[in-house]
C-alpha positions in Angstrom: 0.0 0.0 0.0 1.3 3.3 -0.8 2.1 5.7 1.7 1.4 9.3 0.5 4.0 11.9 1.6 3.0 16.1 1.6 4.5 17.6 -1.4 7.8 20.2 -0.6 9.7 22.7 -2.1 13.1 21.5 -0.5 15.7 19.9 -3.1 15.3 16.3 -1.9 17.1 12.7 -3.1 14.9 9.3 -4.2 16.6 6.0 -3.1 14.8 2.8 -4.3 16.4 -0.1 -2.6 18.1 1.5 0.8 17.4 -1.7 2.8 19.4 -3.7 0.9 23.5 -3.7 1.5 24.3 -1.0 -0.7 21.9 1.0 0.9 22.1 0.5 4.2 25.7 1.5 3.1 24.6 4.5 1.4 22.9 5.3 4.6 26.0 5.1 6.5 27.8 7.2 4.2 25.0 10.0 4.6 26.4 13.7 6.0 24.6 16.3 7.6 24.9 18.8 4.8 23.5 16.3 1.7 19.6 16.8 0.9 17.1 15.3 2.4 16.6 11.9 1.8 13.2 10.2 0.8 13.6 6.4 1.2 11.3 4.2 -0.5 10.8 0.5 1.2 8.3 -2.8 0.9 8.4 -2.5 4.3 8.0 -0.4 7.0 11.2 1.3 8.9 12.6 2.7 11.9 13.3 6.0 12.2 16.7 7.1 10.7 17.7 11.1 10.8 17.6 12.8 7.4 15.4 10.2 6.0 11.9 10.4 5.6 9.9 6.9 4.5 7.5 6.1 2.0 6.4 2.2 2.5 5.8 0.7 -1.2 7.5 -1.1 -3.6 8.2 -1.1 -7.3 6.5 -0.9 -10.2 3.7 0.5 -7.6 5.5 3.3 -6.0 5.0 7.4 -5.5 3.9 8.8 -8.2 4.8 12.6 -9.3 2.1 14.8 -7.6 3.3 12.6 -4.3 6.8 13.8 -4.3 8.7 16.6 -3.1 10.8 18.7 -5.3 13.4 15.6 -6.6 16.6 16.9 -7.5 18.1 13.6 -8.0 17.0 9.4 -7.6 19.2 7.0 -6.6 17.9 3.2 -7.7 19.7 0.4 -5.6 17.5 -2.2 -6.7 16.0 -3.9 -9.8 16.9 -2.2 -12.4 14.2 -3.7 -14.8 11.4 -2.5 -12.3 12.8 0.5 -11.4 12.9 1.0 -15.1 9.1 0.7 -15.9 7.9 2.9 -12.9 10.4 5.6 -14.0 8.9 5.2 -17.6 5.5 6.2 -16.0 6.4 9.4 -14.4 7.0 12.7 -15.1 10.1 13.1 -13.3 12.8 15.3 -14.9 15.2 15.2 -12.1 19.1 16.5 -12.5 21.0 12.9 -12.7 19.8 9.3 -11.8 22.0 7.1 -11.0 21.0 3.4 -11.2 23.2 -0.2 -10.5 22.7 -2.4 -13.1 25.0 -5.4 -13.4 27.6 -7.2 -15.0 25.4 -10.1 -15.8 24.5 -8.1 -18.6 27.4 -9.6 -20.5 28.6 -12.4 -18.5 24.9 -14.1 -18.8 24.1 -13.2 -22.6 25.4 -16.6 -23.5 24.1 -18.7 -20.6 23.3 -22.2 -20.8 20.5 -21.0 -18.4 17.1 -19.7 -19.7 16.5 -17.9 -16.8 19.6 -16.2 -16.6 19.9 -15.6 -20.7 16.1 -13.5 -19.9 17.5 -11.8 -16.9 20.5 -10.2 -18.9 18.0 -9.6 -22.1 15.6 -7.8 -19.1 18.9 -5.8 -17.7 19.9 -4.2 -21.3 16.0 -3.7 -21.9 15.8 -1.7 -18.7 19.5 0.0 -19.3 17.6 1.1 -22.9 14.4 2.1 -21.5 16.1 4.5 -18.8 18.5 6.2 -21.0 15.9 6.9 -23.7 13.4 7.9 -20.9 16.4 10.5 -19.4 17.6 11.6 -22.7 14.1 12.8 -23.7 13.4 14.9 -19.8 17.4 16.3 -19.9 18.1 14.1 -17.0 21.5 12.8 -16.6 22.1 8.7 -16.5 24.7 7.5 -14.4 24.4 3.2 -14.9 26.7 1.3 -12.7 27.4 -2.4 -13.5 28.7 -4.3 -10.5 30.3 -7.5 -10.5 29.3 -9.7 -7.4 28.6 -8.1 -4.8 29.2 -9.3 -1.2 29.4 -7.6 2.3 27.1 -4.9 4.4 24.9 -8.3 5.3 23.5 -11.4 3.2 24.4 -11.7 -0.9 22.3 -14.0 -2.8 25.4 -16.1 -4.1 28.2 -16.6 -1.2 25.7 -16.5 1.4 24.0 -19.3 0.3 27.2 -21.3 0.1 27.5 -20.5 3.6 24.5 -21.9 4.6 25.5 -25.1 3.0 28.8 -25.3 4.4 27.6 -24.7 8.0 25.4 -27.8 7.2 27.3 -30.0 5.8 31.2 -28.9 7.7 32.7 -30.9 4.0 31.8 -27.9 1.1 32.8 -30.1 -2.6 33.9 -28.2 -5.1 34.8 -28.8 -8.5 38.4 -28.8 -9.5 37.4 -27.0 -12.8 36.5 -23.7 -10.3 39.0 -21.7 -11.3 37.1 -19.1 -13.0 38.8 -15.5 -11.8 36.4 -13.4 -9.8 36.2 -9.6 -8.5 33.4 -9.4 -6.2 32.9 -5.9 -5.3 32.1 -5.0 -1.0 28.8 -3.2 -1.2 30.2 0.1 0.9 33.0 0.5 -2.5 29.4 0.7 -4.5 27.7 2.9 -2.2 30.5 5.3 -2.0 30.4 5.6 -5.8 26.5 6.2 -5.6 26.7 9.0 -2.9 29.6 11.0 -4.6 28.1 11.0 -7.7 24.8 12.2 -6.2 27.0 15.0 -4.6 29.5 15.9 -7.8 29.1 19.7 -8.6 28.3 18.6 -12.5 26.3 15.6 -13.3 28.0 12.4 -14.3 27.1 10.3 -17.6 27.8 7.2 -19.4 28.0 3.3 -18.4 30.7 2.4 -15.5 32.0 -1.2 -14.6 32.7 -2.0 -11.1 34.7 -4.8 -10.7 36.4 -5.1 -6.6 39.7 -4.6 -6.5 41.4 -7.6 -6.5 41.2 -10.8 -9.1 41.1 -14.1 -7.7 39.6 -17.8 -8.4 36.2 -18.8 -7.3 37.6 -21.6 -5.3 40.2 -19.3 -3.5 37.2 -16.6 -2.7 34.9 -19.3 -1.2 38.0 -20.4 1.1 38.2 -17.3 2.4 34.7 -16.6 2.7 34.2 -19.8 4.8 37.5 -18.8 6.6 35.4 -16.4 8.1 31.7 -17.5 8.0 31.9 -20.7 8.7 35.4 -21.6 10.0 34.6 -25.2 10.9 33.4 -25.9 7.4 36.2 -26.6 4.5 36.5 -26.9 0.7 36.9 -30.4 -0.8 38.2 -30.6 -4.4 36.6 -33.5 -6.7 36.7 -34.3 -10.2 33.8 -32.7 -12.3 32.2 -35.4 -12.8 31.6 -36.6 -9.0 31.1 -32.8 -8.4 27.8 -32.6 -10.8 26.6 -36.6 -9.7 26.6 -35.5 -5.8 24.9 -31.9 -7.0 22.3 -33.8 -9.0 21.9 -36.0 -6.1 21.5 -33.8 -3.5 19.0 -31.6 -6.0 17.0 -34.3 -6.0 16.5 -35.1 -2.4 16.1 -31.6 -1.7 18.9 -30.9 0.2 20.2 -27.9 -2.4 18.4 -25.3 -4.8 19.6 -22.8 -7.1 22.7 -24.5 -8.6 21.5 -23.7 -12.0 23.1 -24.3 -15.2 24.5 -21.2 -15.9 26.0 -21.2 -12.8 27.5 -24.4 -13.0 28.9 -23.7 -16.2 31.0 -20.5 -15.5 32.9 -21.8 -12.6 35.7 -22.4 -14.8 35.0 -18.7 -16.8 37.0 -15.7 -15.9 34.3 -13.2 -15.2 36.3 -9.8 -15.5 35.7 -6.4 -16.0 37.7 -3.5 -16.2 37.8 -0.4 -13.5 40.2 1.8 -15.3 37.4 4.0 -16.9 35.5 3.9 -13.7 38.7 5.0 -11.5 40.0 7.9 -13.8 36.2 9.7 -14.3 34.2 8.6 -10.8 37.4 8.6 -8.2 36.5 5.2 -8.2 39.0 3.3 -5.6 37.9 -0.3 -4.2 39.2 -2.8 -1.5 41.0 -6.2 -1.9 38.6 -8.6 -1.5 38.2 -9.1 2.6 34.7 -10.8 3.6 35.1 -9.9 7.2 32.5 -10.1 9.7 29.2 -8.4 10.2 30.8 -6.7 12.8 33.7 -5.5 11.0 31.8 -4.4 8.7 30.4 -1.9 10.6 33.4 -0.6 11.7 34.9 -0.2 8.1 31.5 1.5 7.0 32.7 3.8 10.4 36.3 4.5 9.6 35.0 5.4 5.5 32.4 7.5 5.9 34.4 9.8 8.9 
């Protein structure tokens, strides 16, 4: 149900998506002087200084009349949705600034169905926005992440987690050793907020890659190293690796090892940050999946 706000005259910022990581981030990286901040949720939040709440969620959202004067909209979430209620507005804000994904390109070719539509969805959406901008004058900053991780609960490592809590033995493939750069949500958030804040409005398509290339199997050591310490990695042959999957599929025990996924773990999923770091300042961490609790003190130590 949509919560109507009063309509204002005070230069205000739209965030779709704040109770997710990268913007419970953002939130963290928030300063007394920024705008306002009107923060749109499915559900309903506690109070937060600076922020005032609208509970709904996309494609049903505020609508125009509803809003304050919007100088800029931040969209954390799916891009695709986000997208279609944007279309239906007549919002001519300043700049958006949007996180799209990498999957864009790395899923284009999947074996997967699913995951072939999802990437067909992202560039539909990424095409929809800009021409949707373009036409009011606003200016379209799309940011395409790699895997994200950190801030709280991902939907790919954390779910390997919860495996390898259950089962202590994790087994792997010895084909995973696809190259990763997952990307710590706070890196993305500080990307979001300073382009929000930049004196001109920024433009154009960014990659986000984190800052450090590794294999998949040497990330998911480390990531149990710290969320589940008892558990460990056990390298098999391929083939055993996709008869136990199958098995375990079947009785229940696993879901969402899809195709697509299954078939990259031997891919190099790359990007390249050198476009991103020369125009957007942009500067992330080595790949660290530290603690809840450290987490909060990194998000502490950045944003002072």
């Amino acid at each position: 149900m949509l919560t109507r706000m009063p309509a204002s005259h005070t230069p205000t910022w739209l965030c779709f998506g704040l109770s997710g990581p990268v913007g419970r981030a953002l939130l963290q990286r928030r300063l007394p002087g920024d705008p306002p901040l009107l923060g749109v949720s499915r559900q309903a939040c506690g109070h937060t200084d600076g922020v005032r709440w609208i509970q709904a969620c996309l494609p049903e959202s505020p609508v125009s009349a509803d809003l304050p004067a919007v100088v800029a909209i931040a969209s954390l979430g799916p891009l695709d949705q986000f997208a279609q209620w944007f279309a239906a507005q007549q919002l001519a804000p300043q700049r958006v600034v949007a996180l799209s994904s990498t999957s864009v390109v790395s899923k284009q070719a999947s074996p997967d169905p699913a995951e072939r539509d999802l990437a067909a969805r992202l560039l539909a959406a990424e095409q929809r926005l800009q021409r949707d901008c373009d036409a009011r004058g606003s200016a379209l900053l799309l940011l395409r992440p790699t895997l994200i991780y950190g801030n709280g609960p991902d939907r790919s490592l954390s779910r390997v987690v919860a495996l390898a809590r259950r089962w202590r033995l994790l087994p792997l493939s010895r084909r995973a050793r696809g190259l990763r750069m997952p990307v710590h949500a706070d890196d993305l958030a500080a990307v979001v907020i300073d382009s929000l804040r930049a004196a001109e409005p920024r433009r154009g398509v960014y990659a986000l890659p984190g800052g450090e290339t590794l294999a998949f199997v040497e990330m998911l050591r480390r990531t149990l190293a710290v969320s589940a310490p008892q558990a460990r990695v056990v390298e098999v042959p391929d083939v055993a690796f996709r008869l136990a999957l199958a098995i375990a599929r079947r009785l229940g025990l696993i879901a969402g090892a899809t195709a697509g996924m299954l078939s990259r773990l031997d891919q190099d999923l790359l990007a390249d940050a050198s476009a991103a770091r020369r125009d957007l300042g942009y500067a992330p961490r080595p790949f660290h999946p530290w603690s809840e609790k450290q987490d909060v003190a990194y998000r502490g130590d950045s944003a002072a």
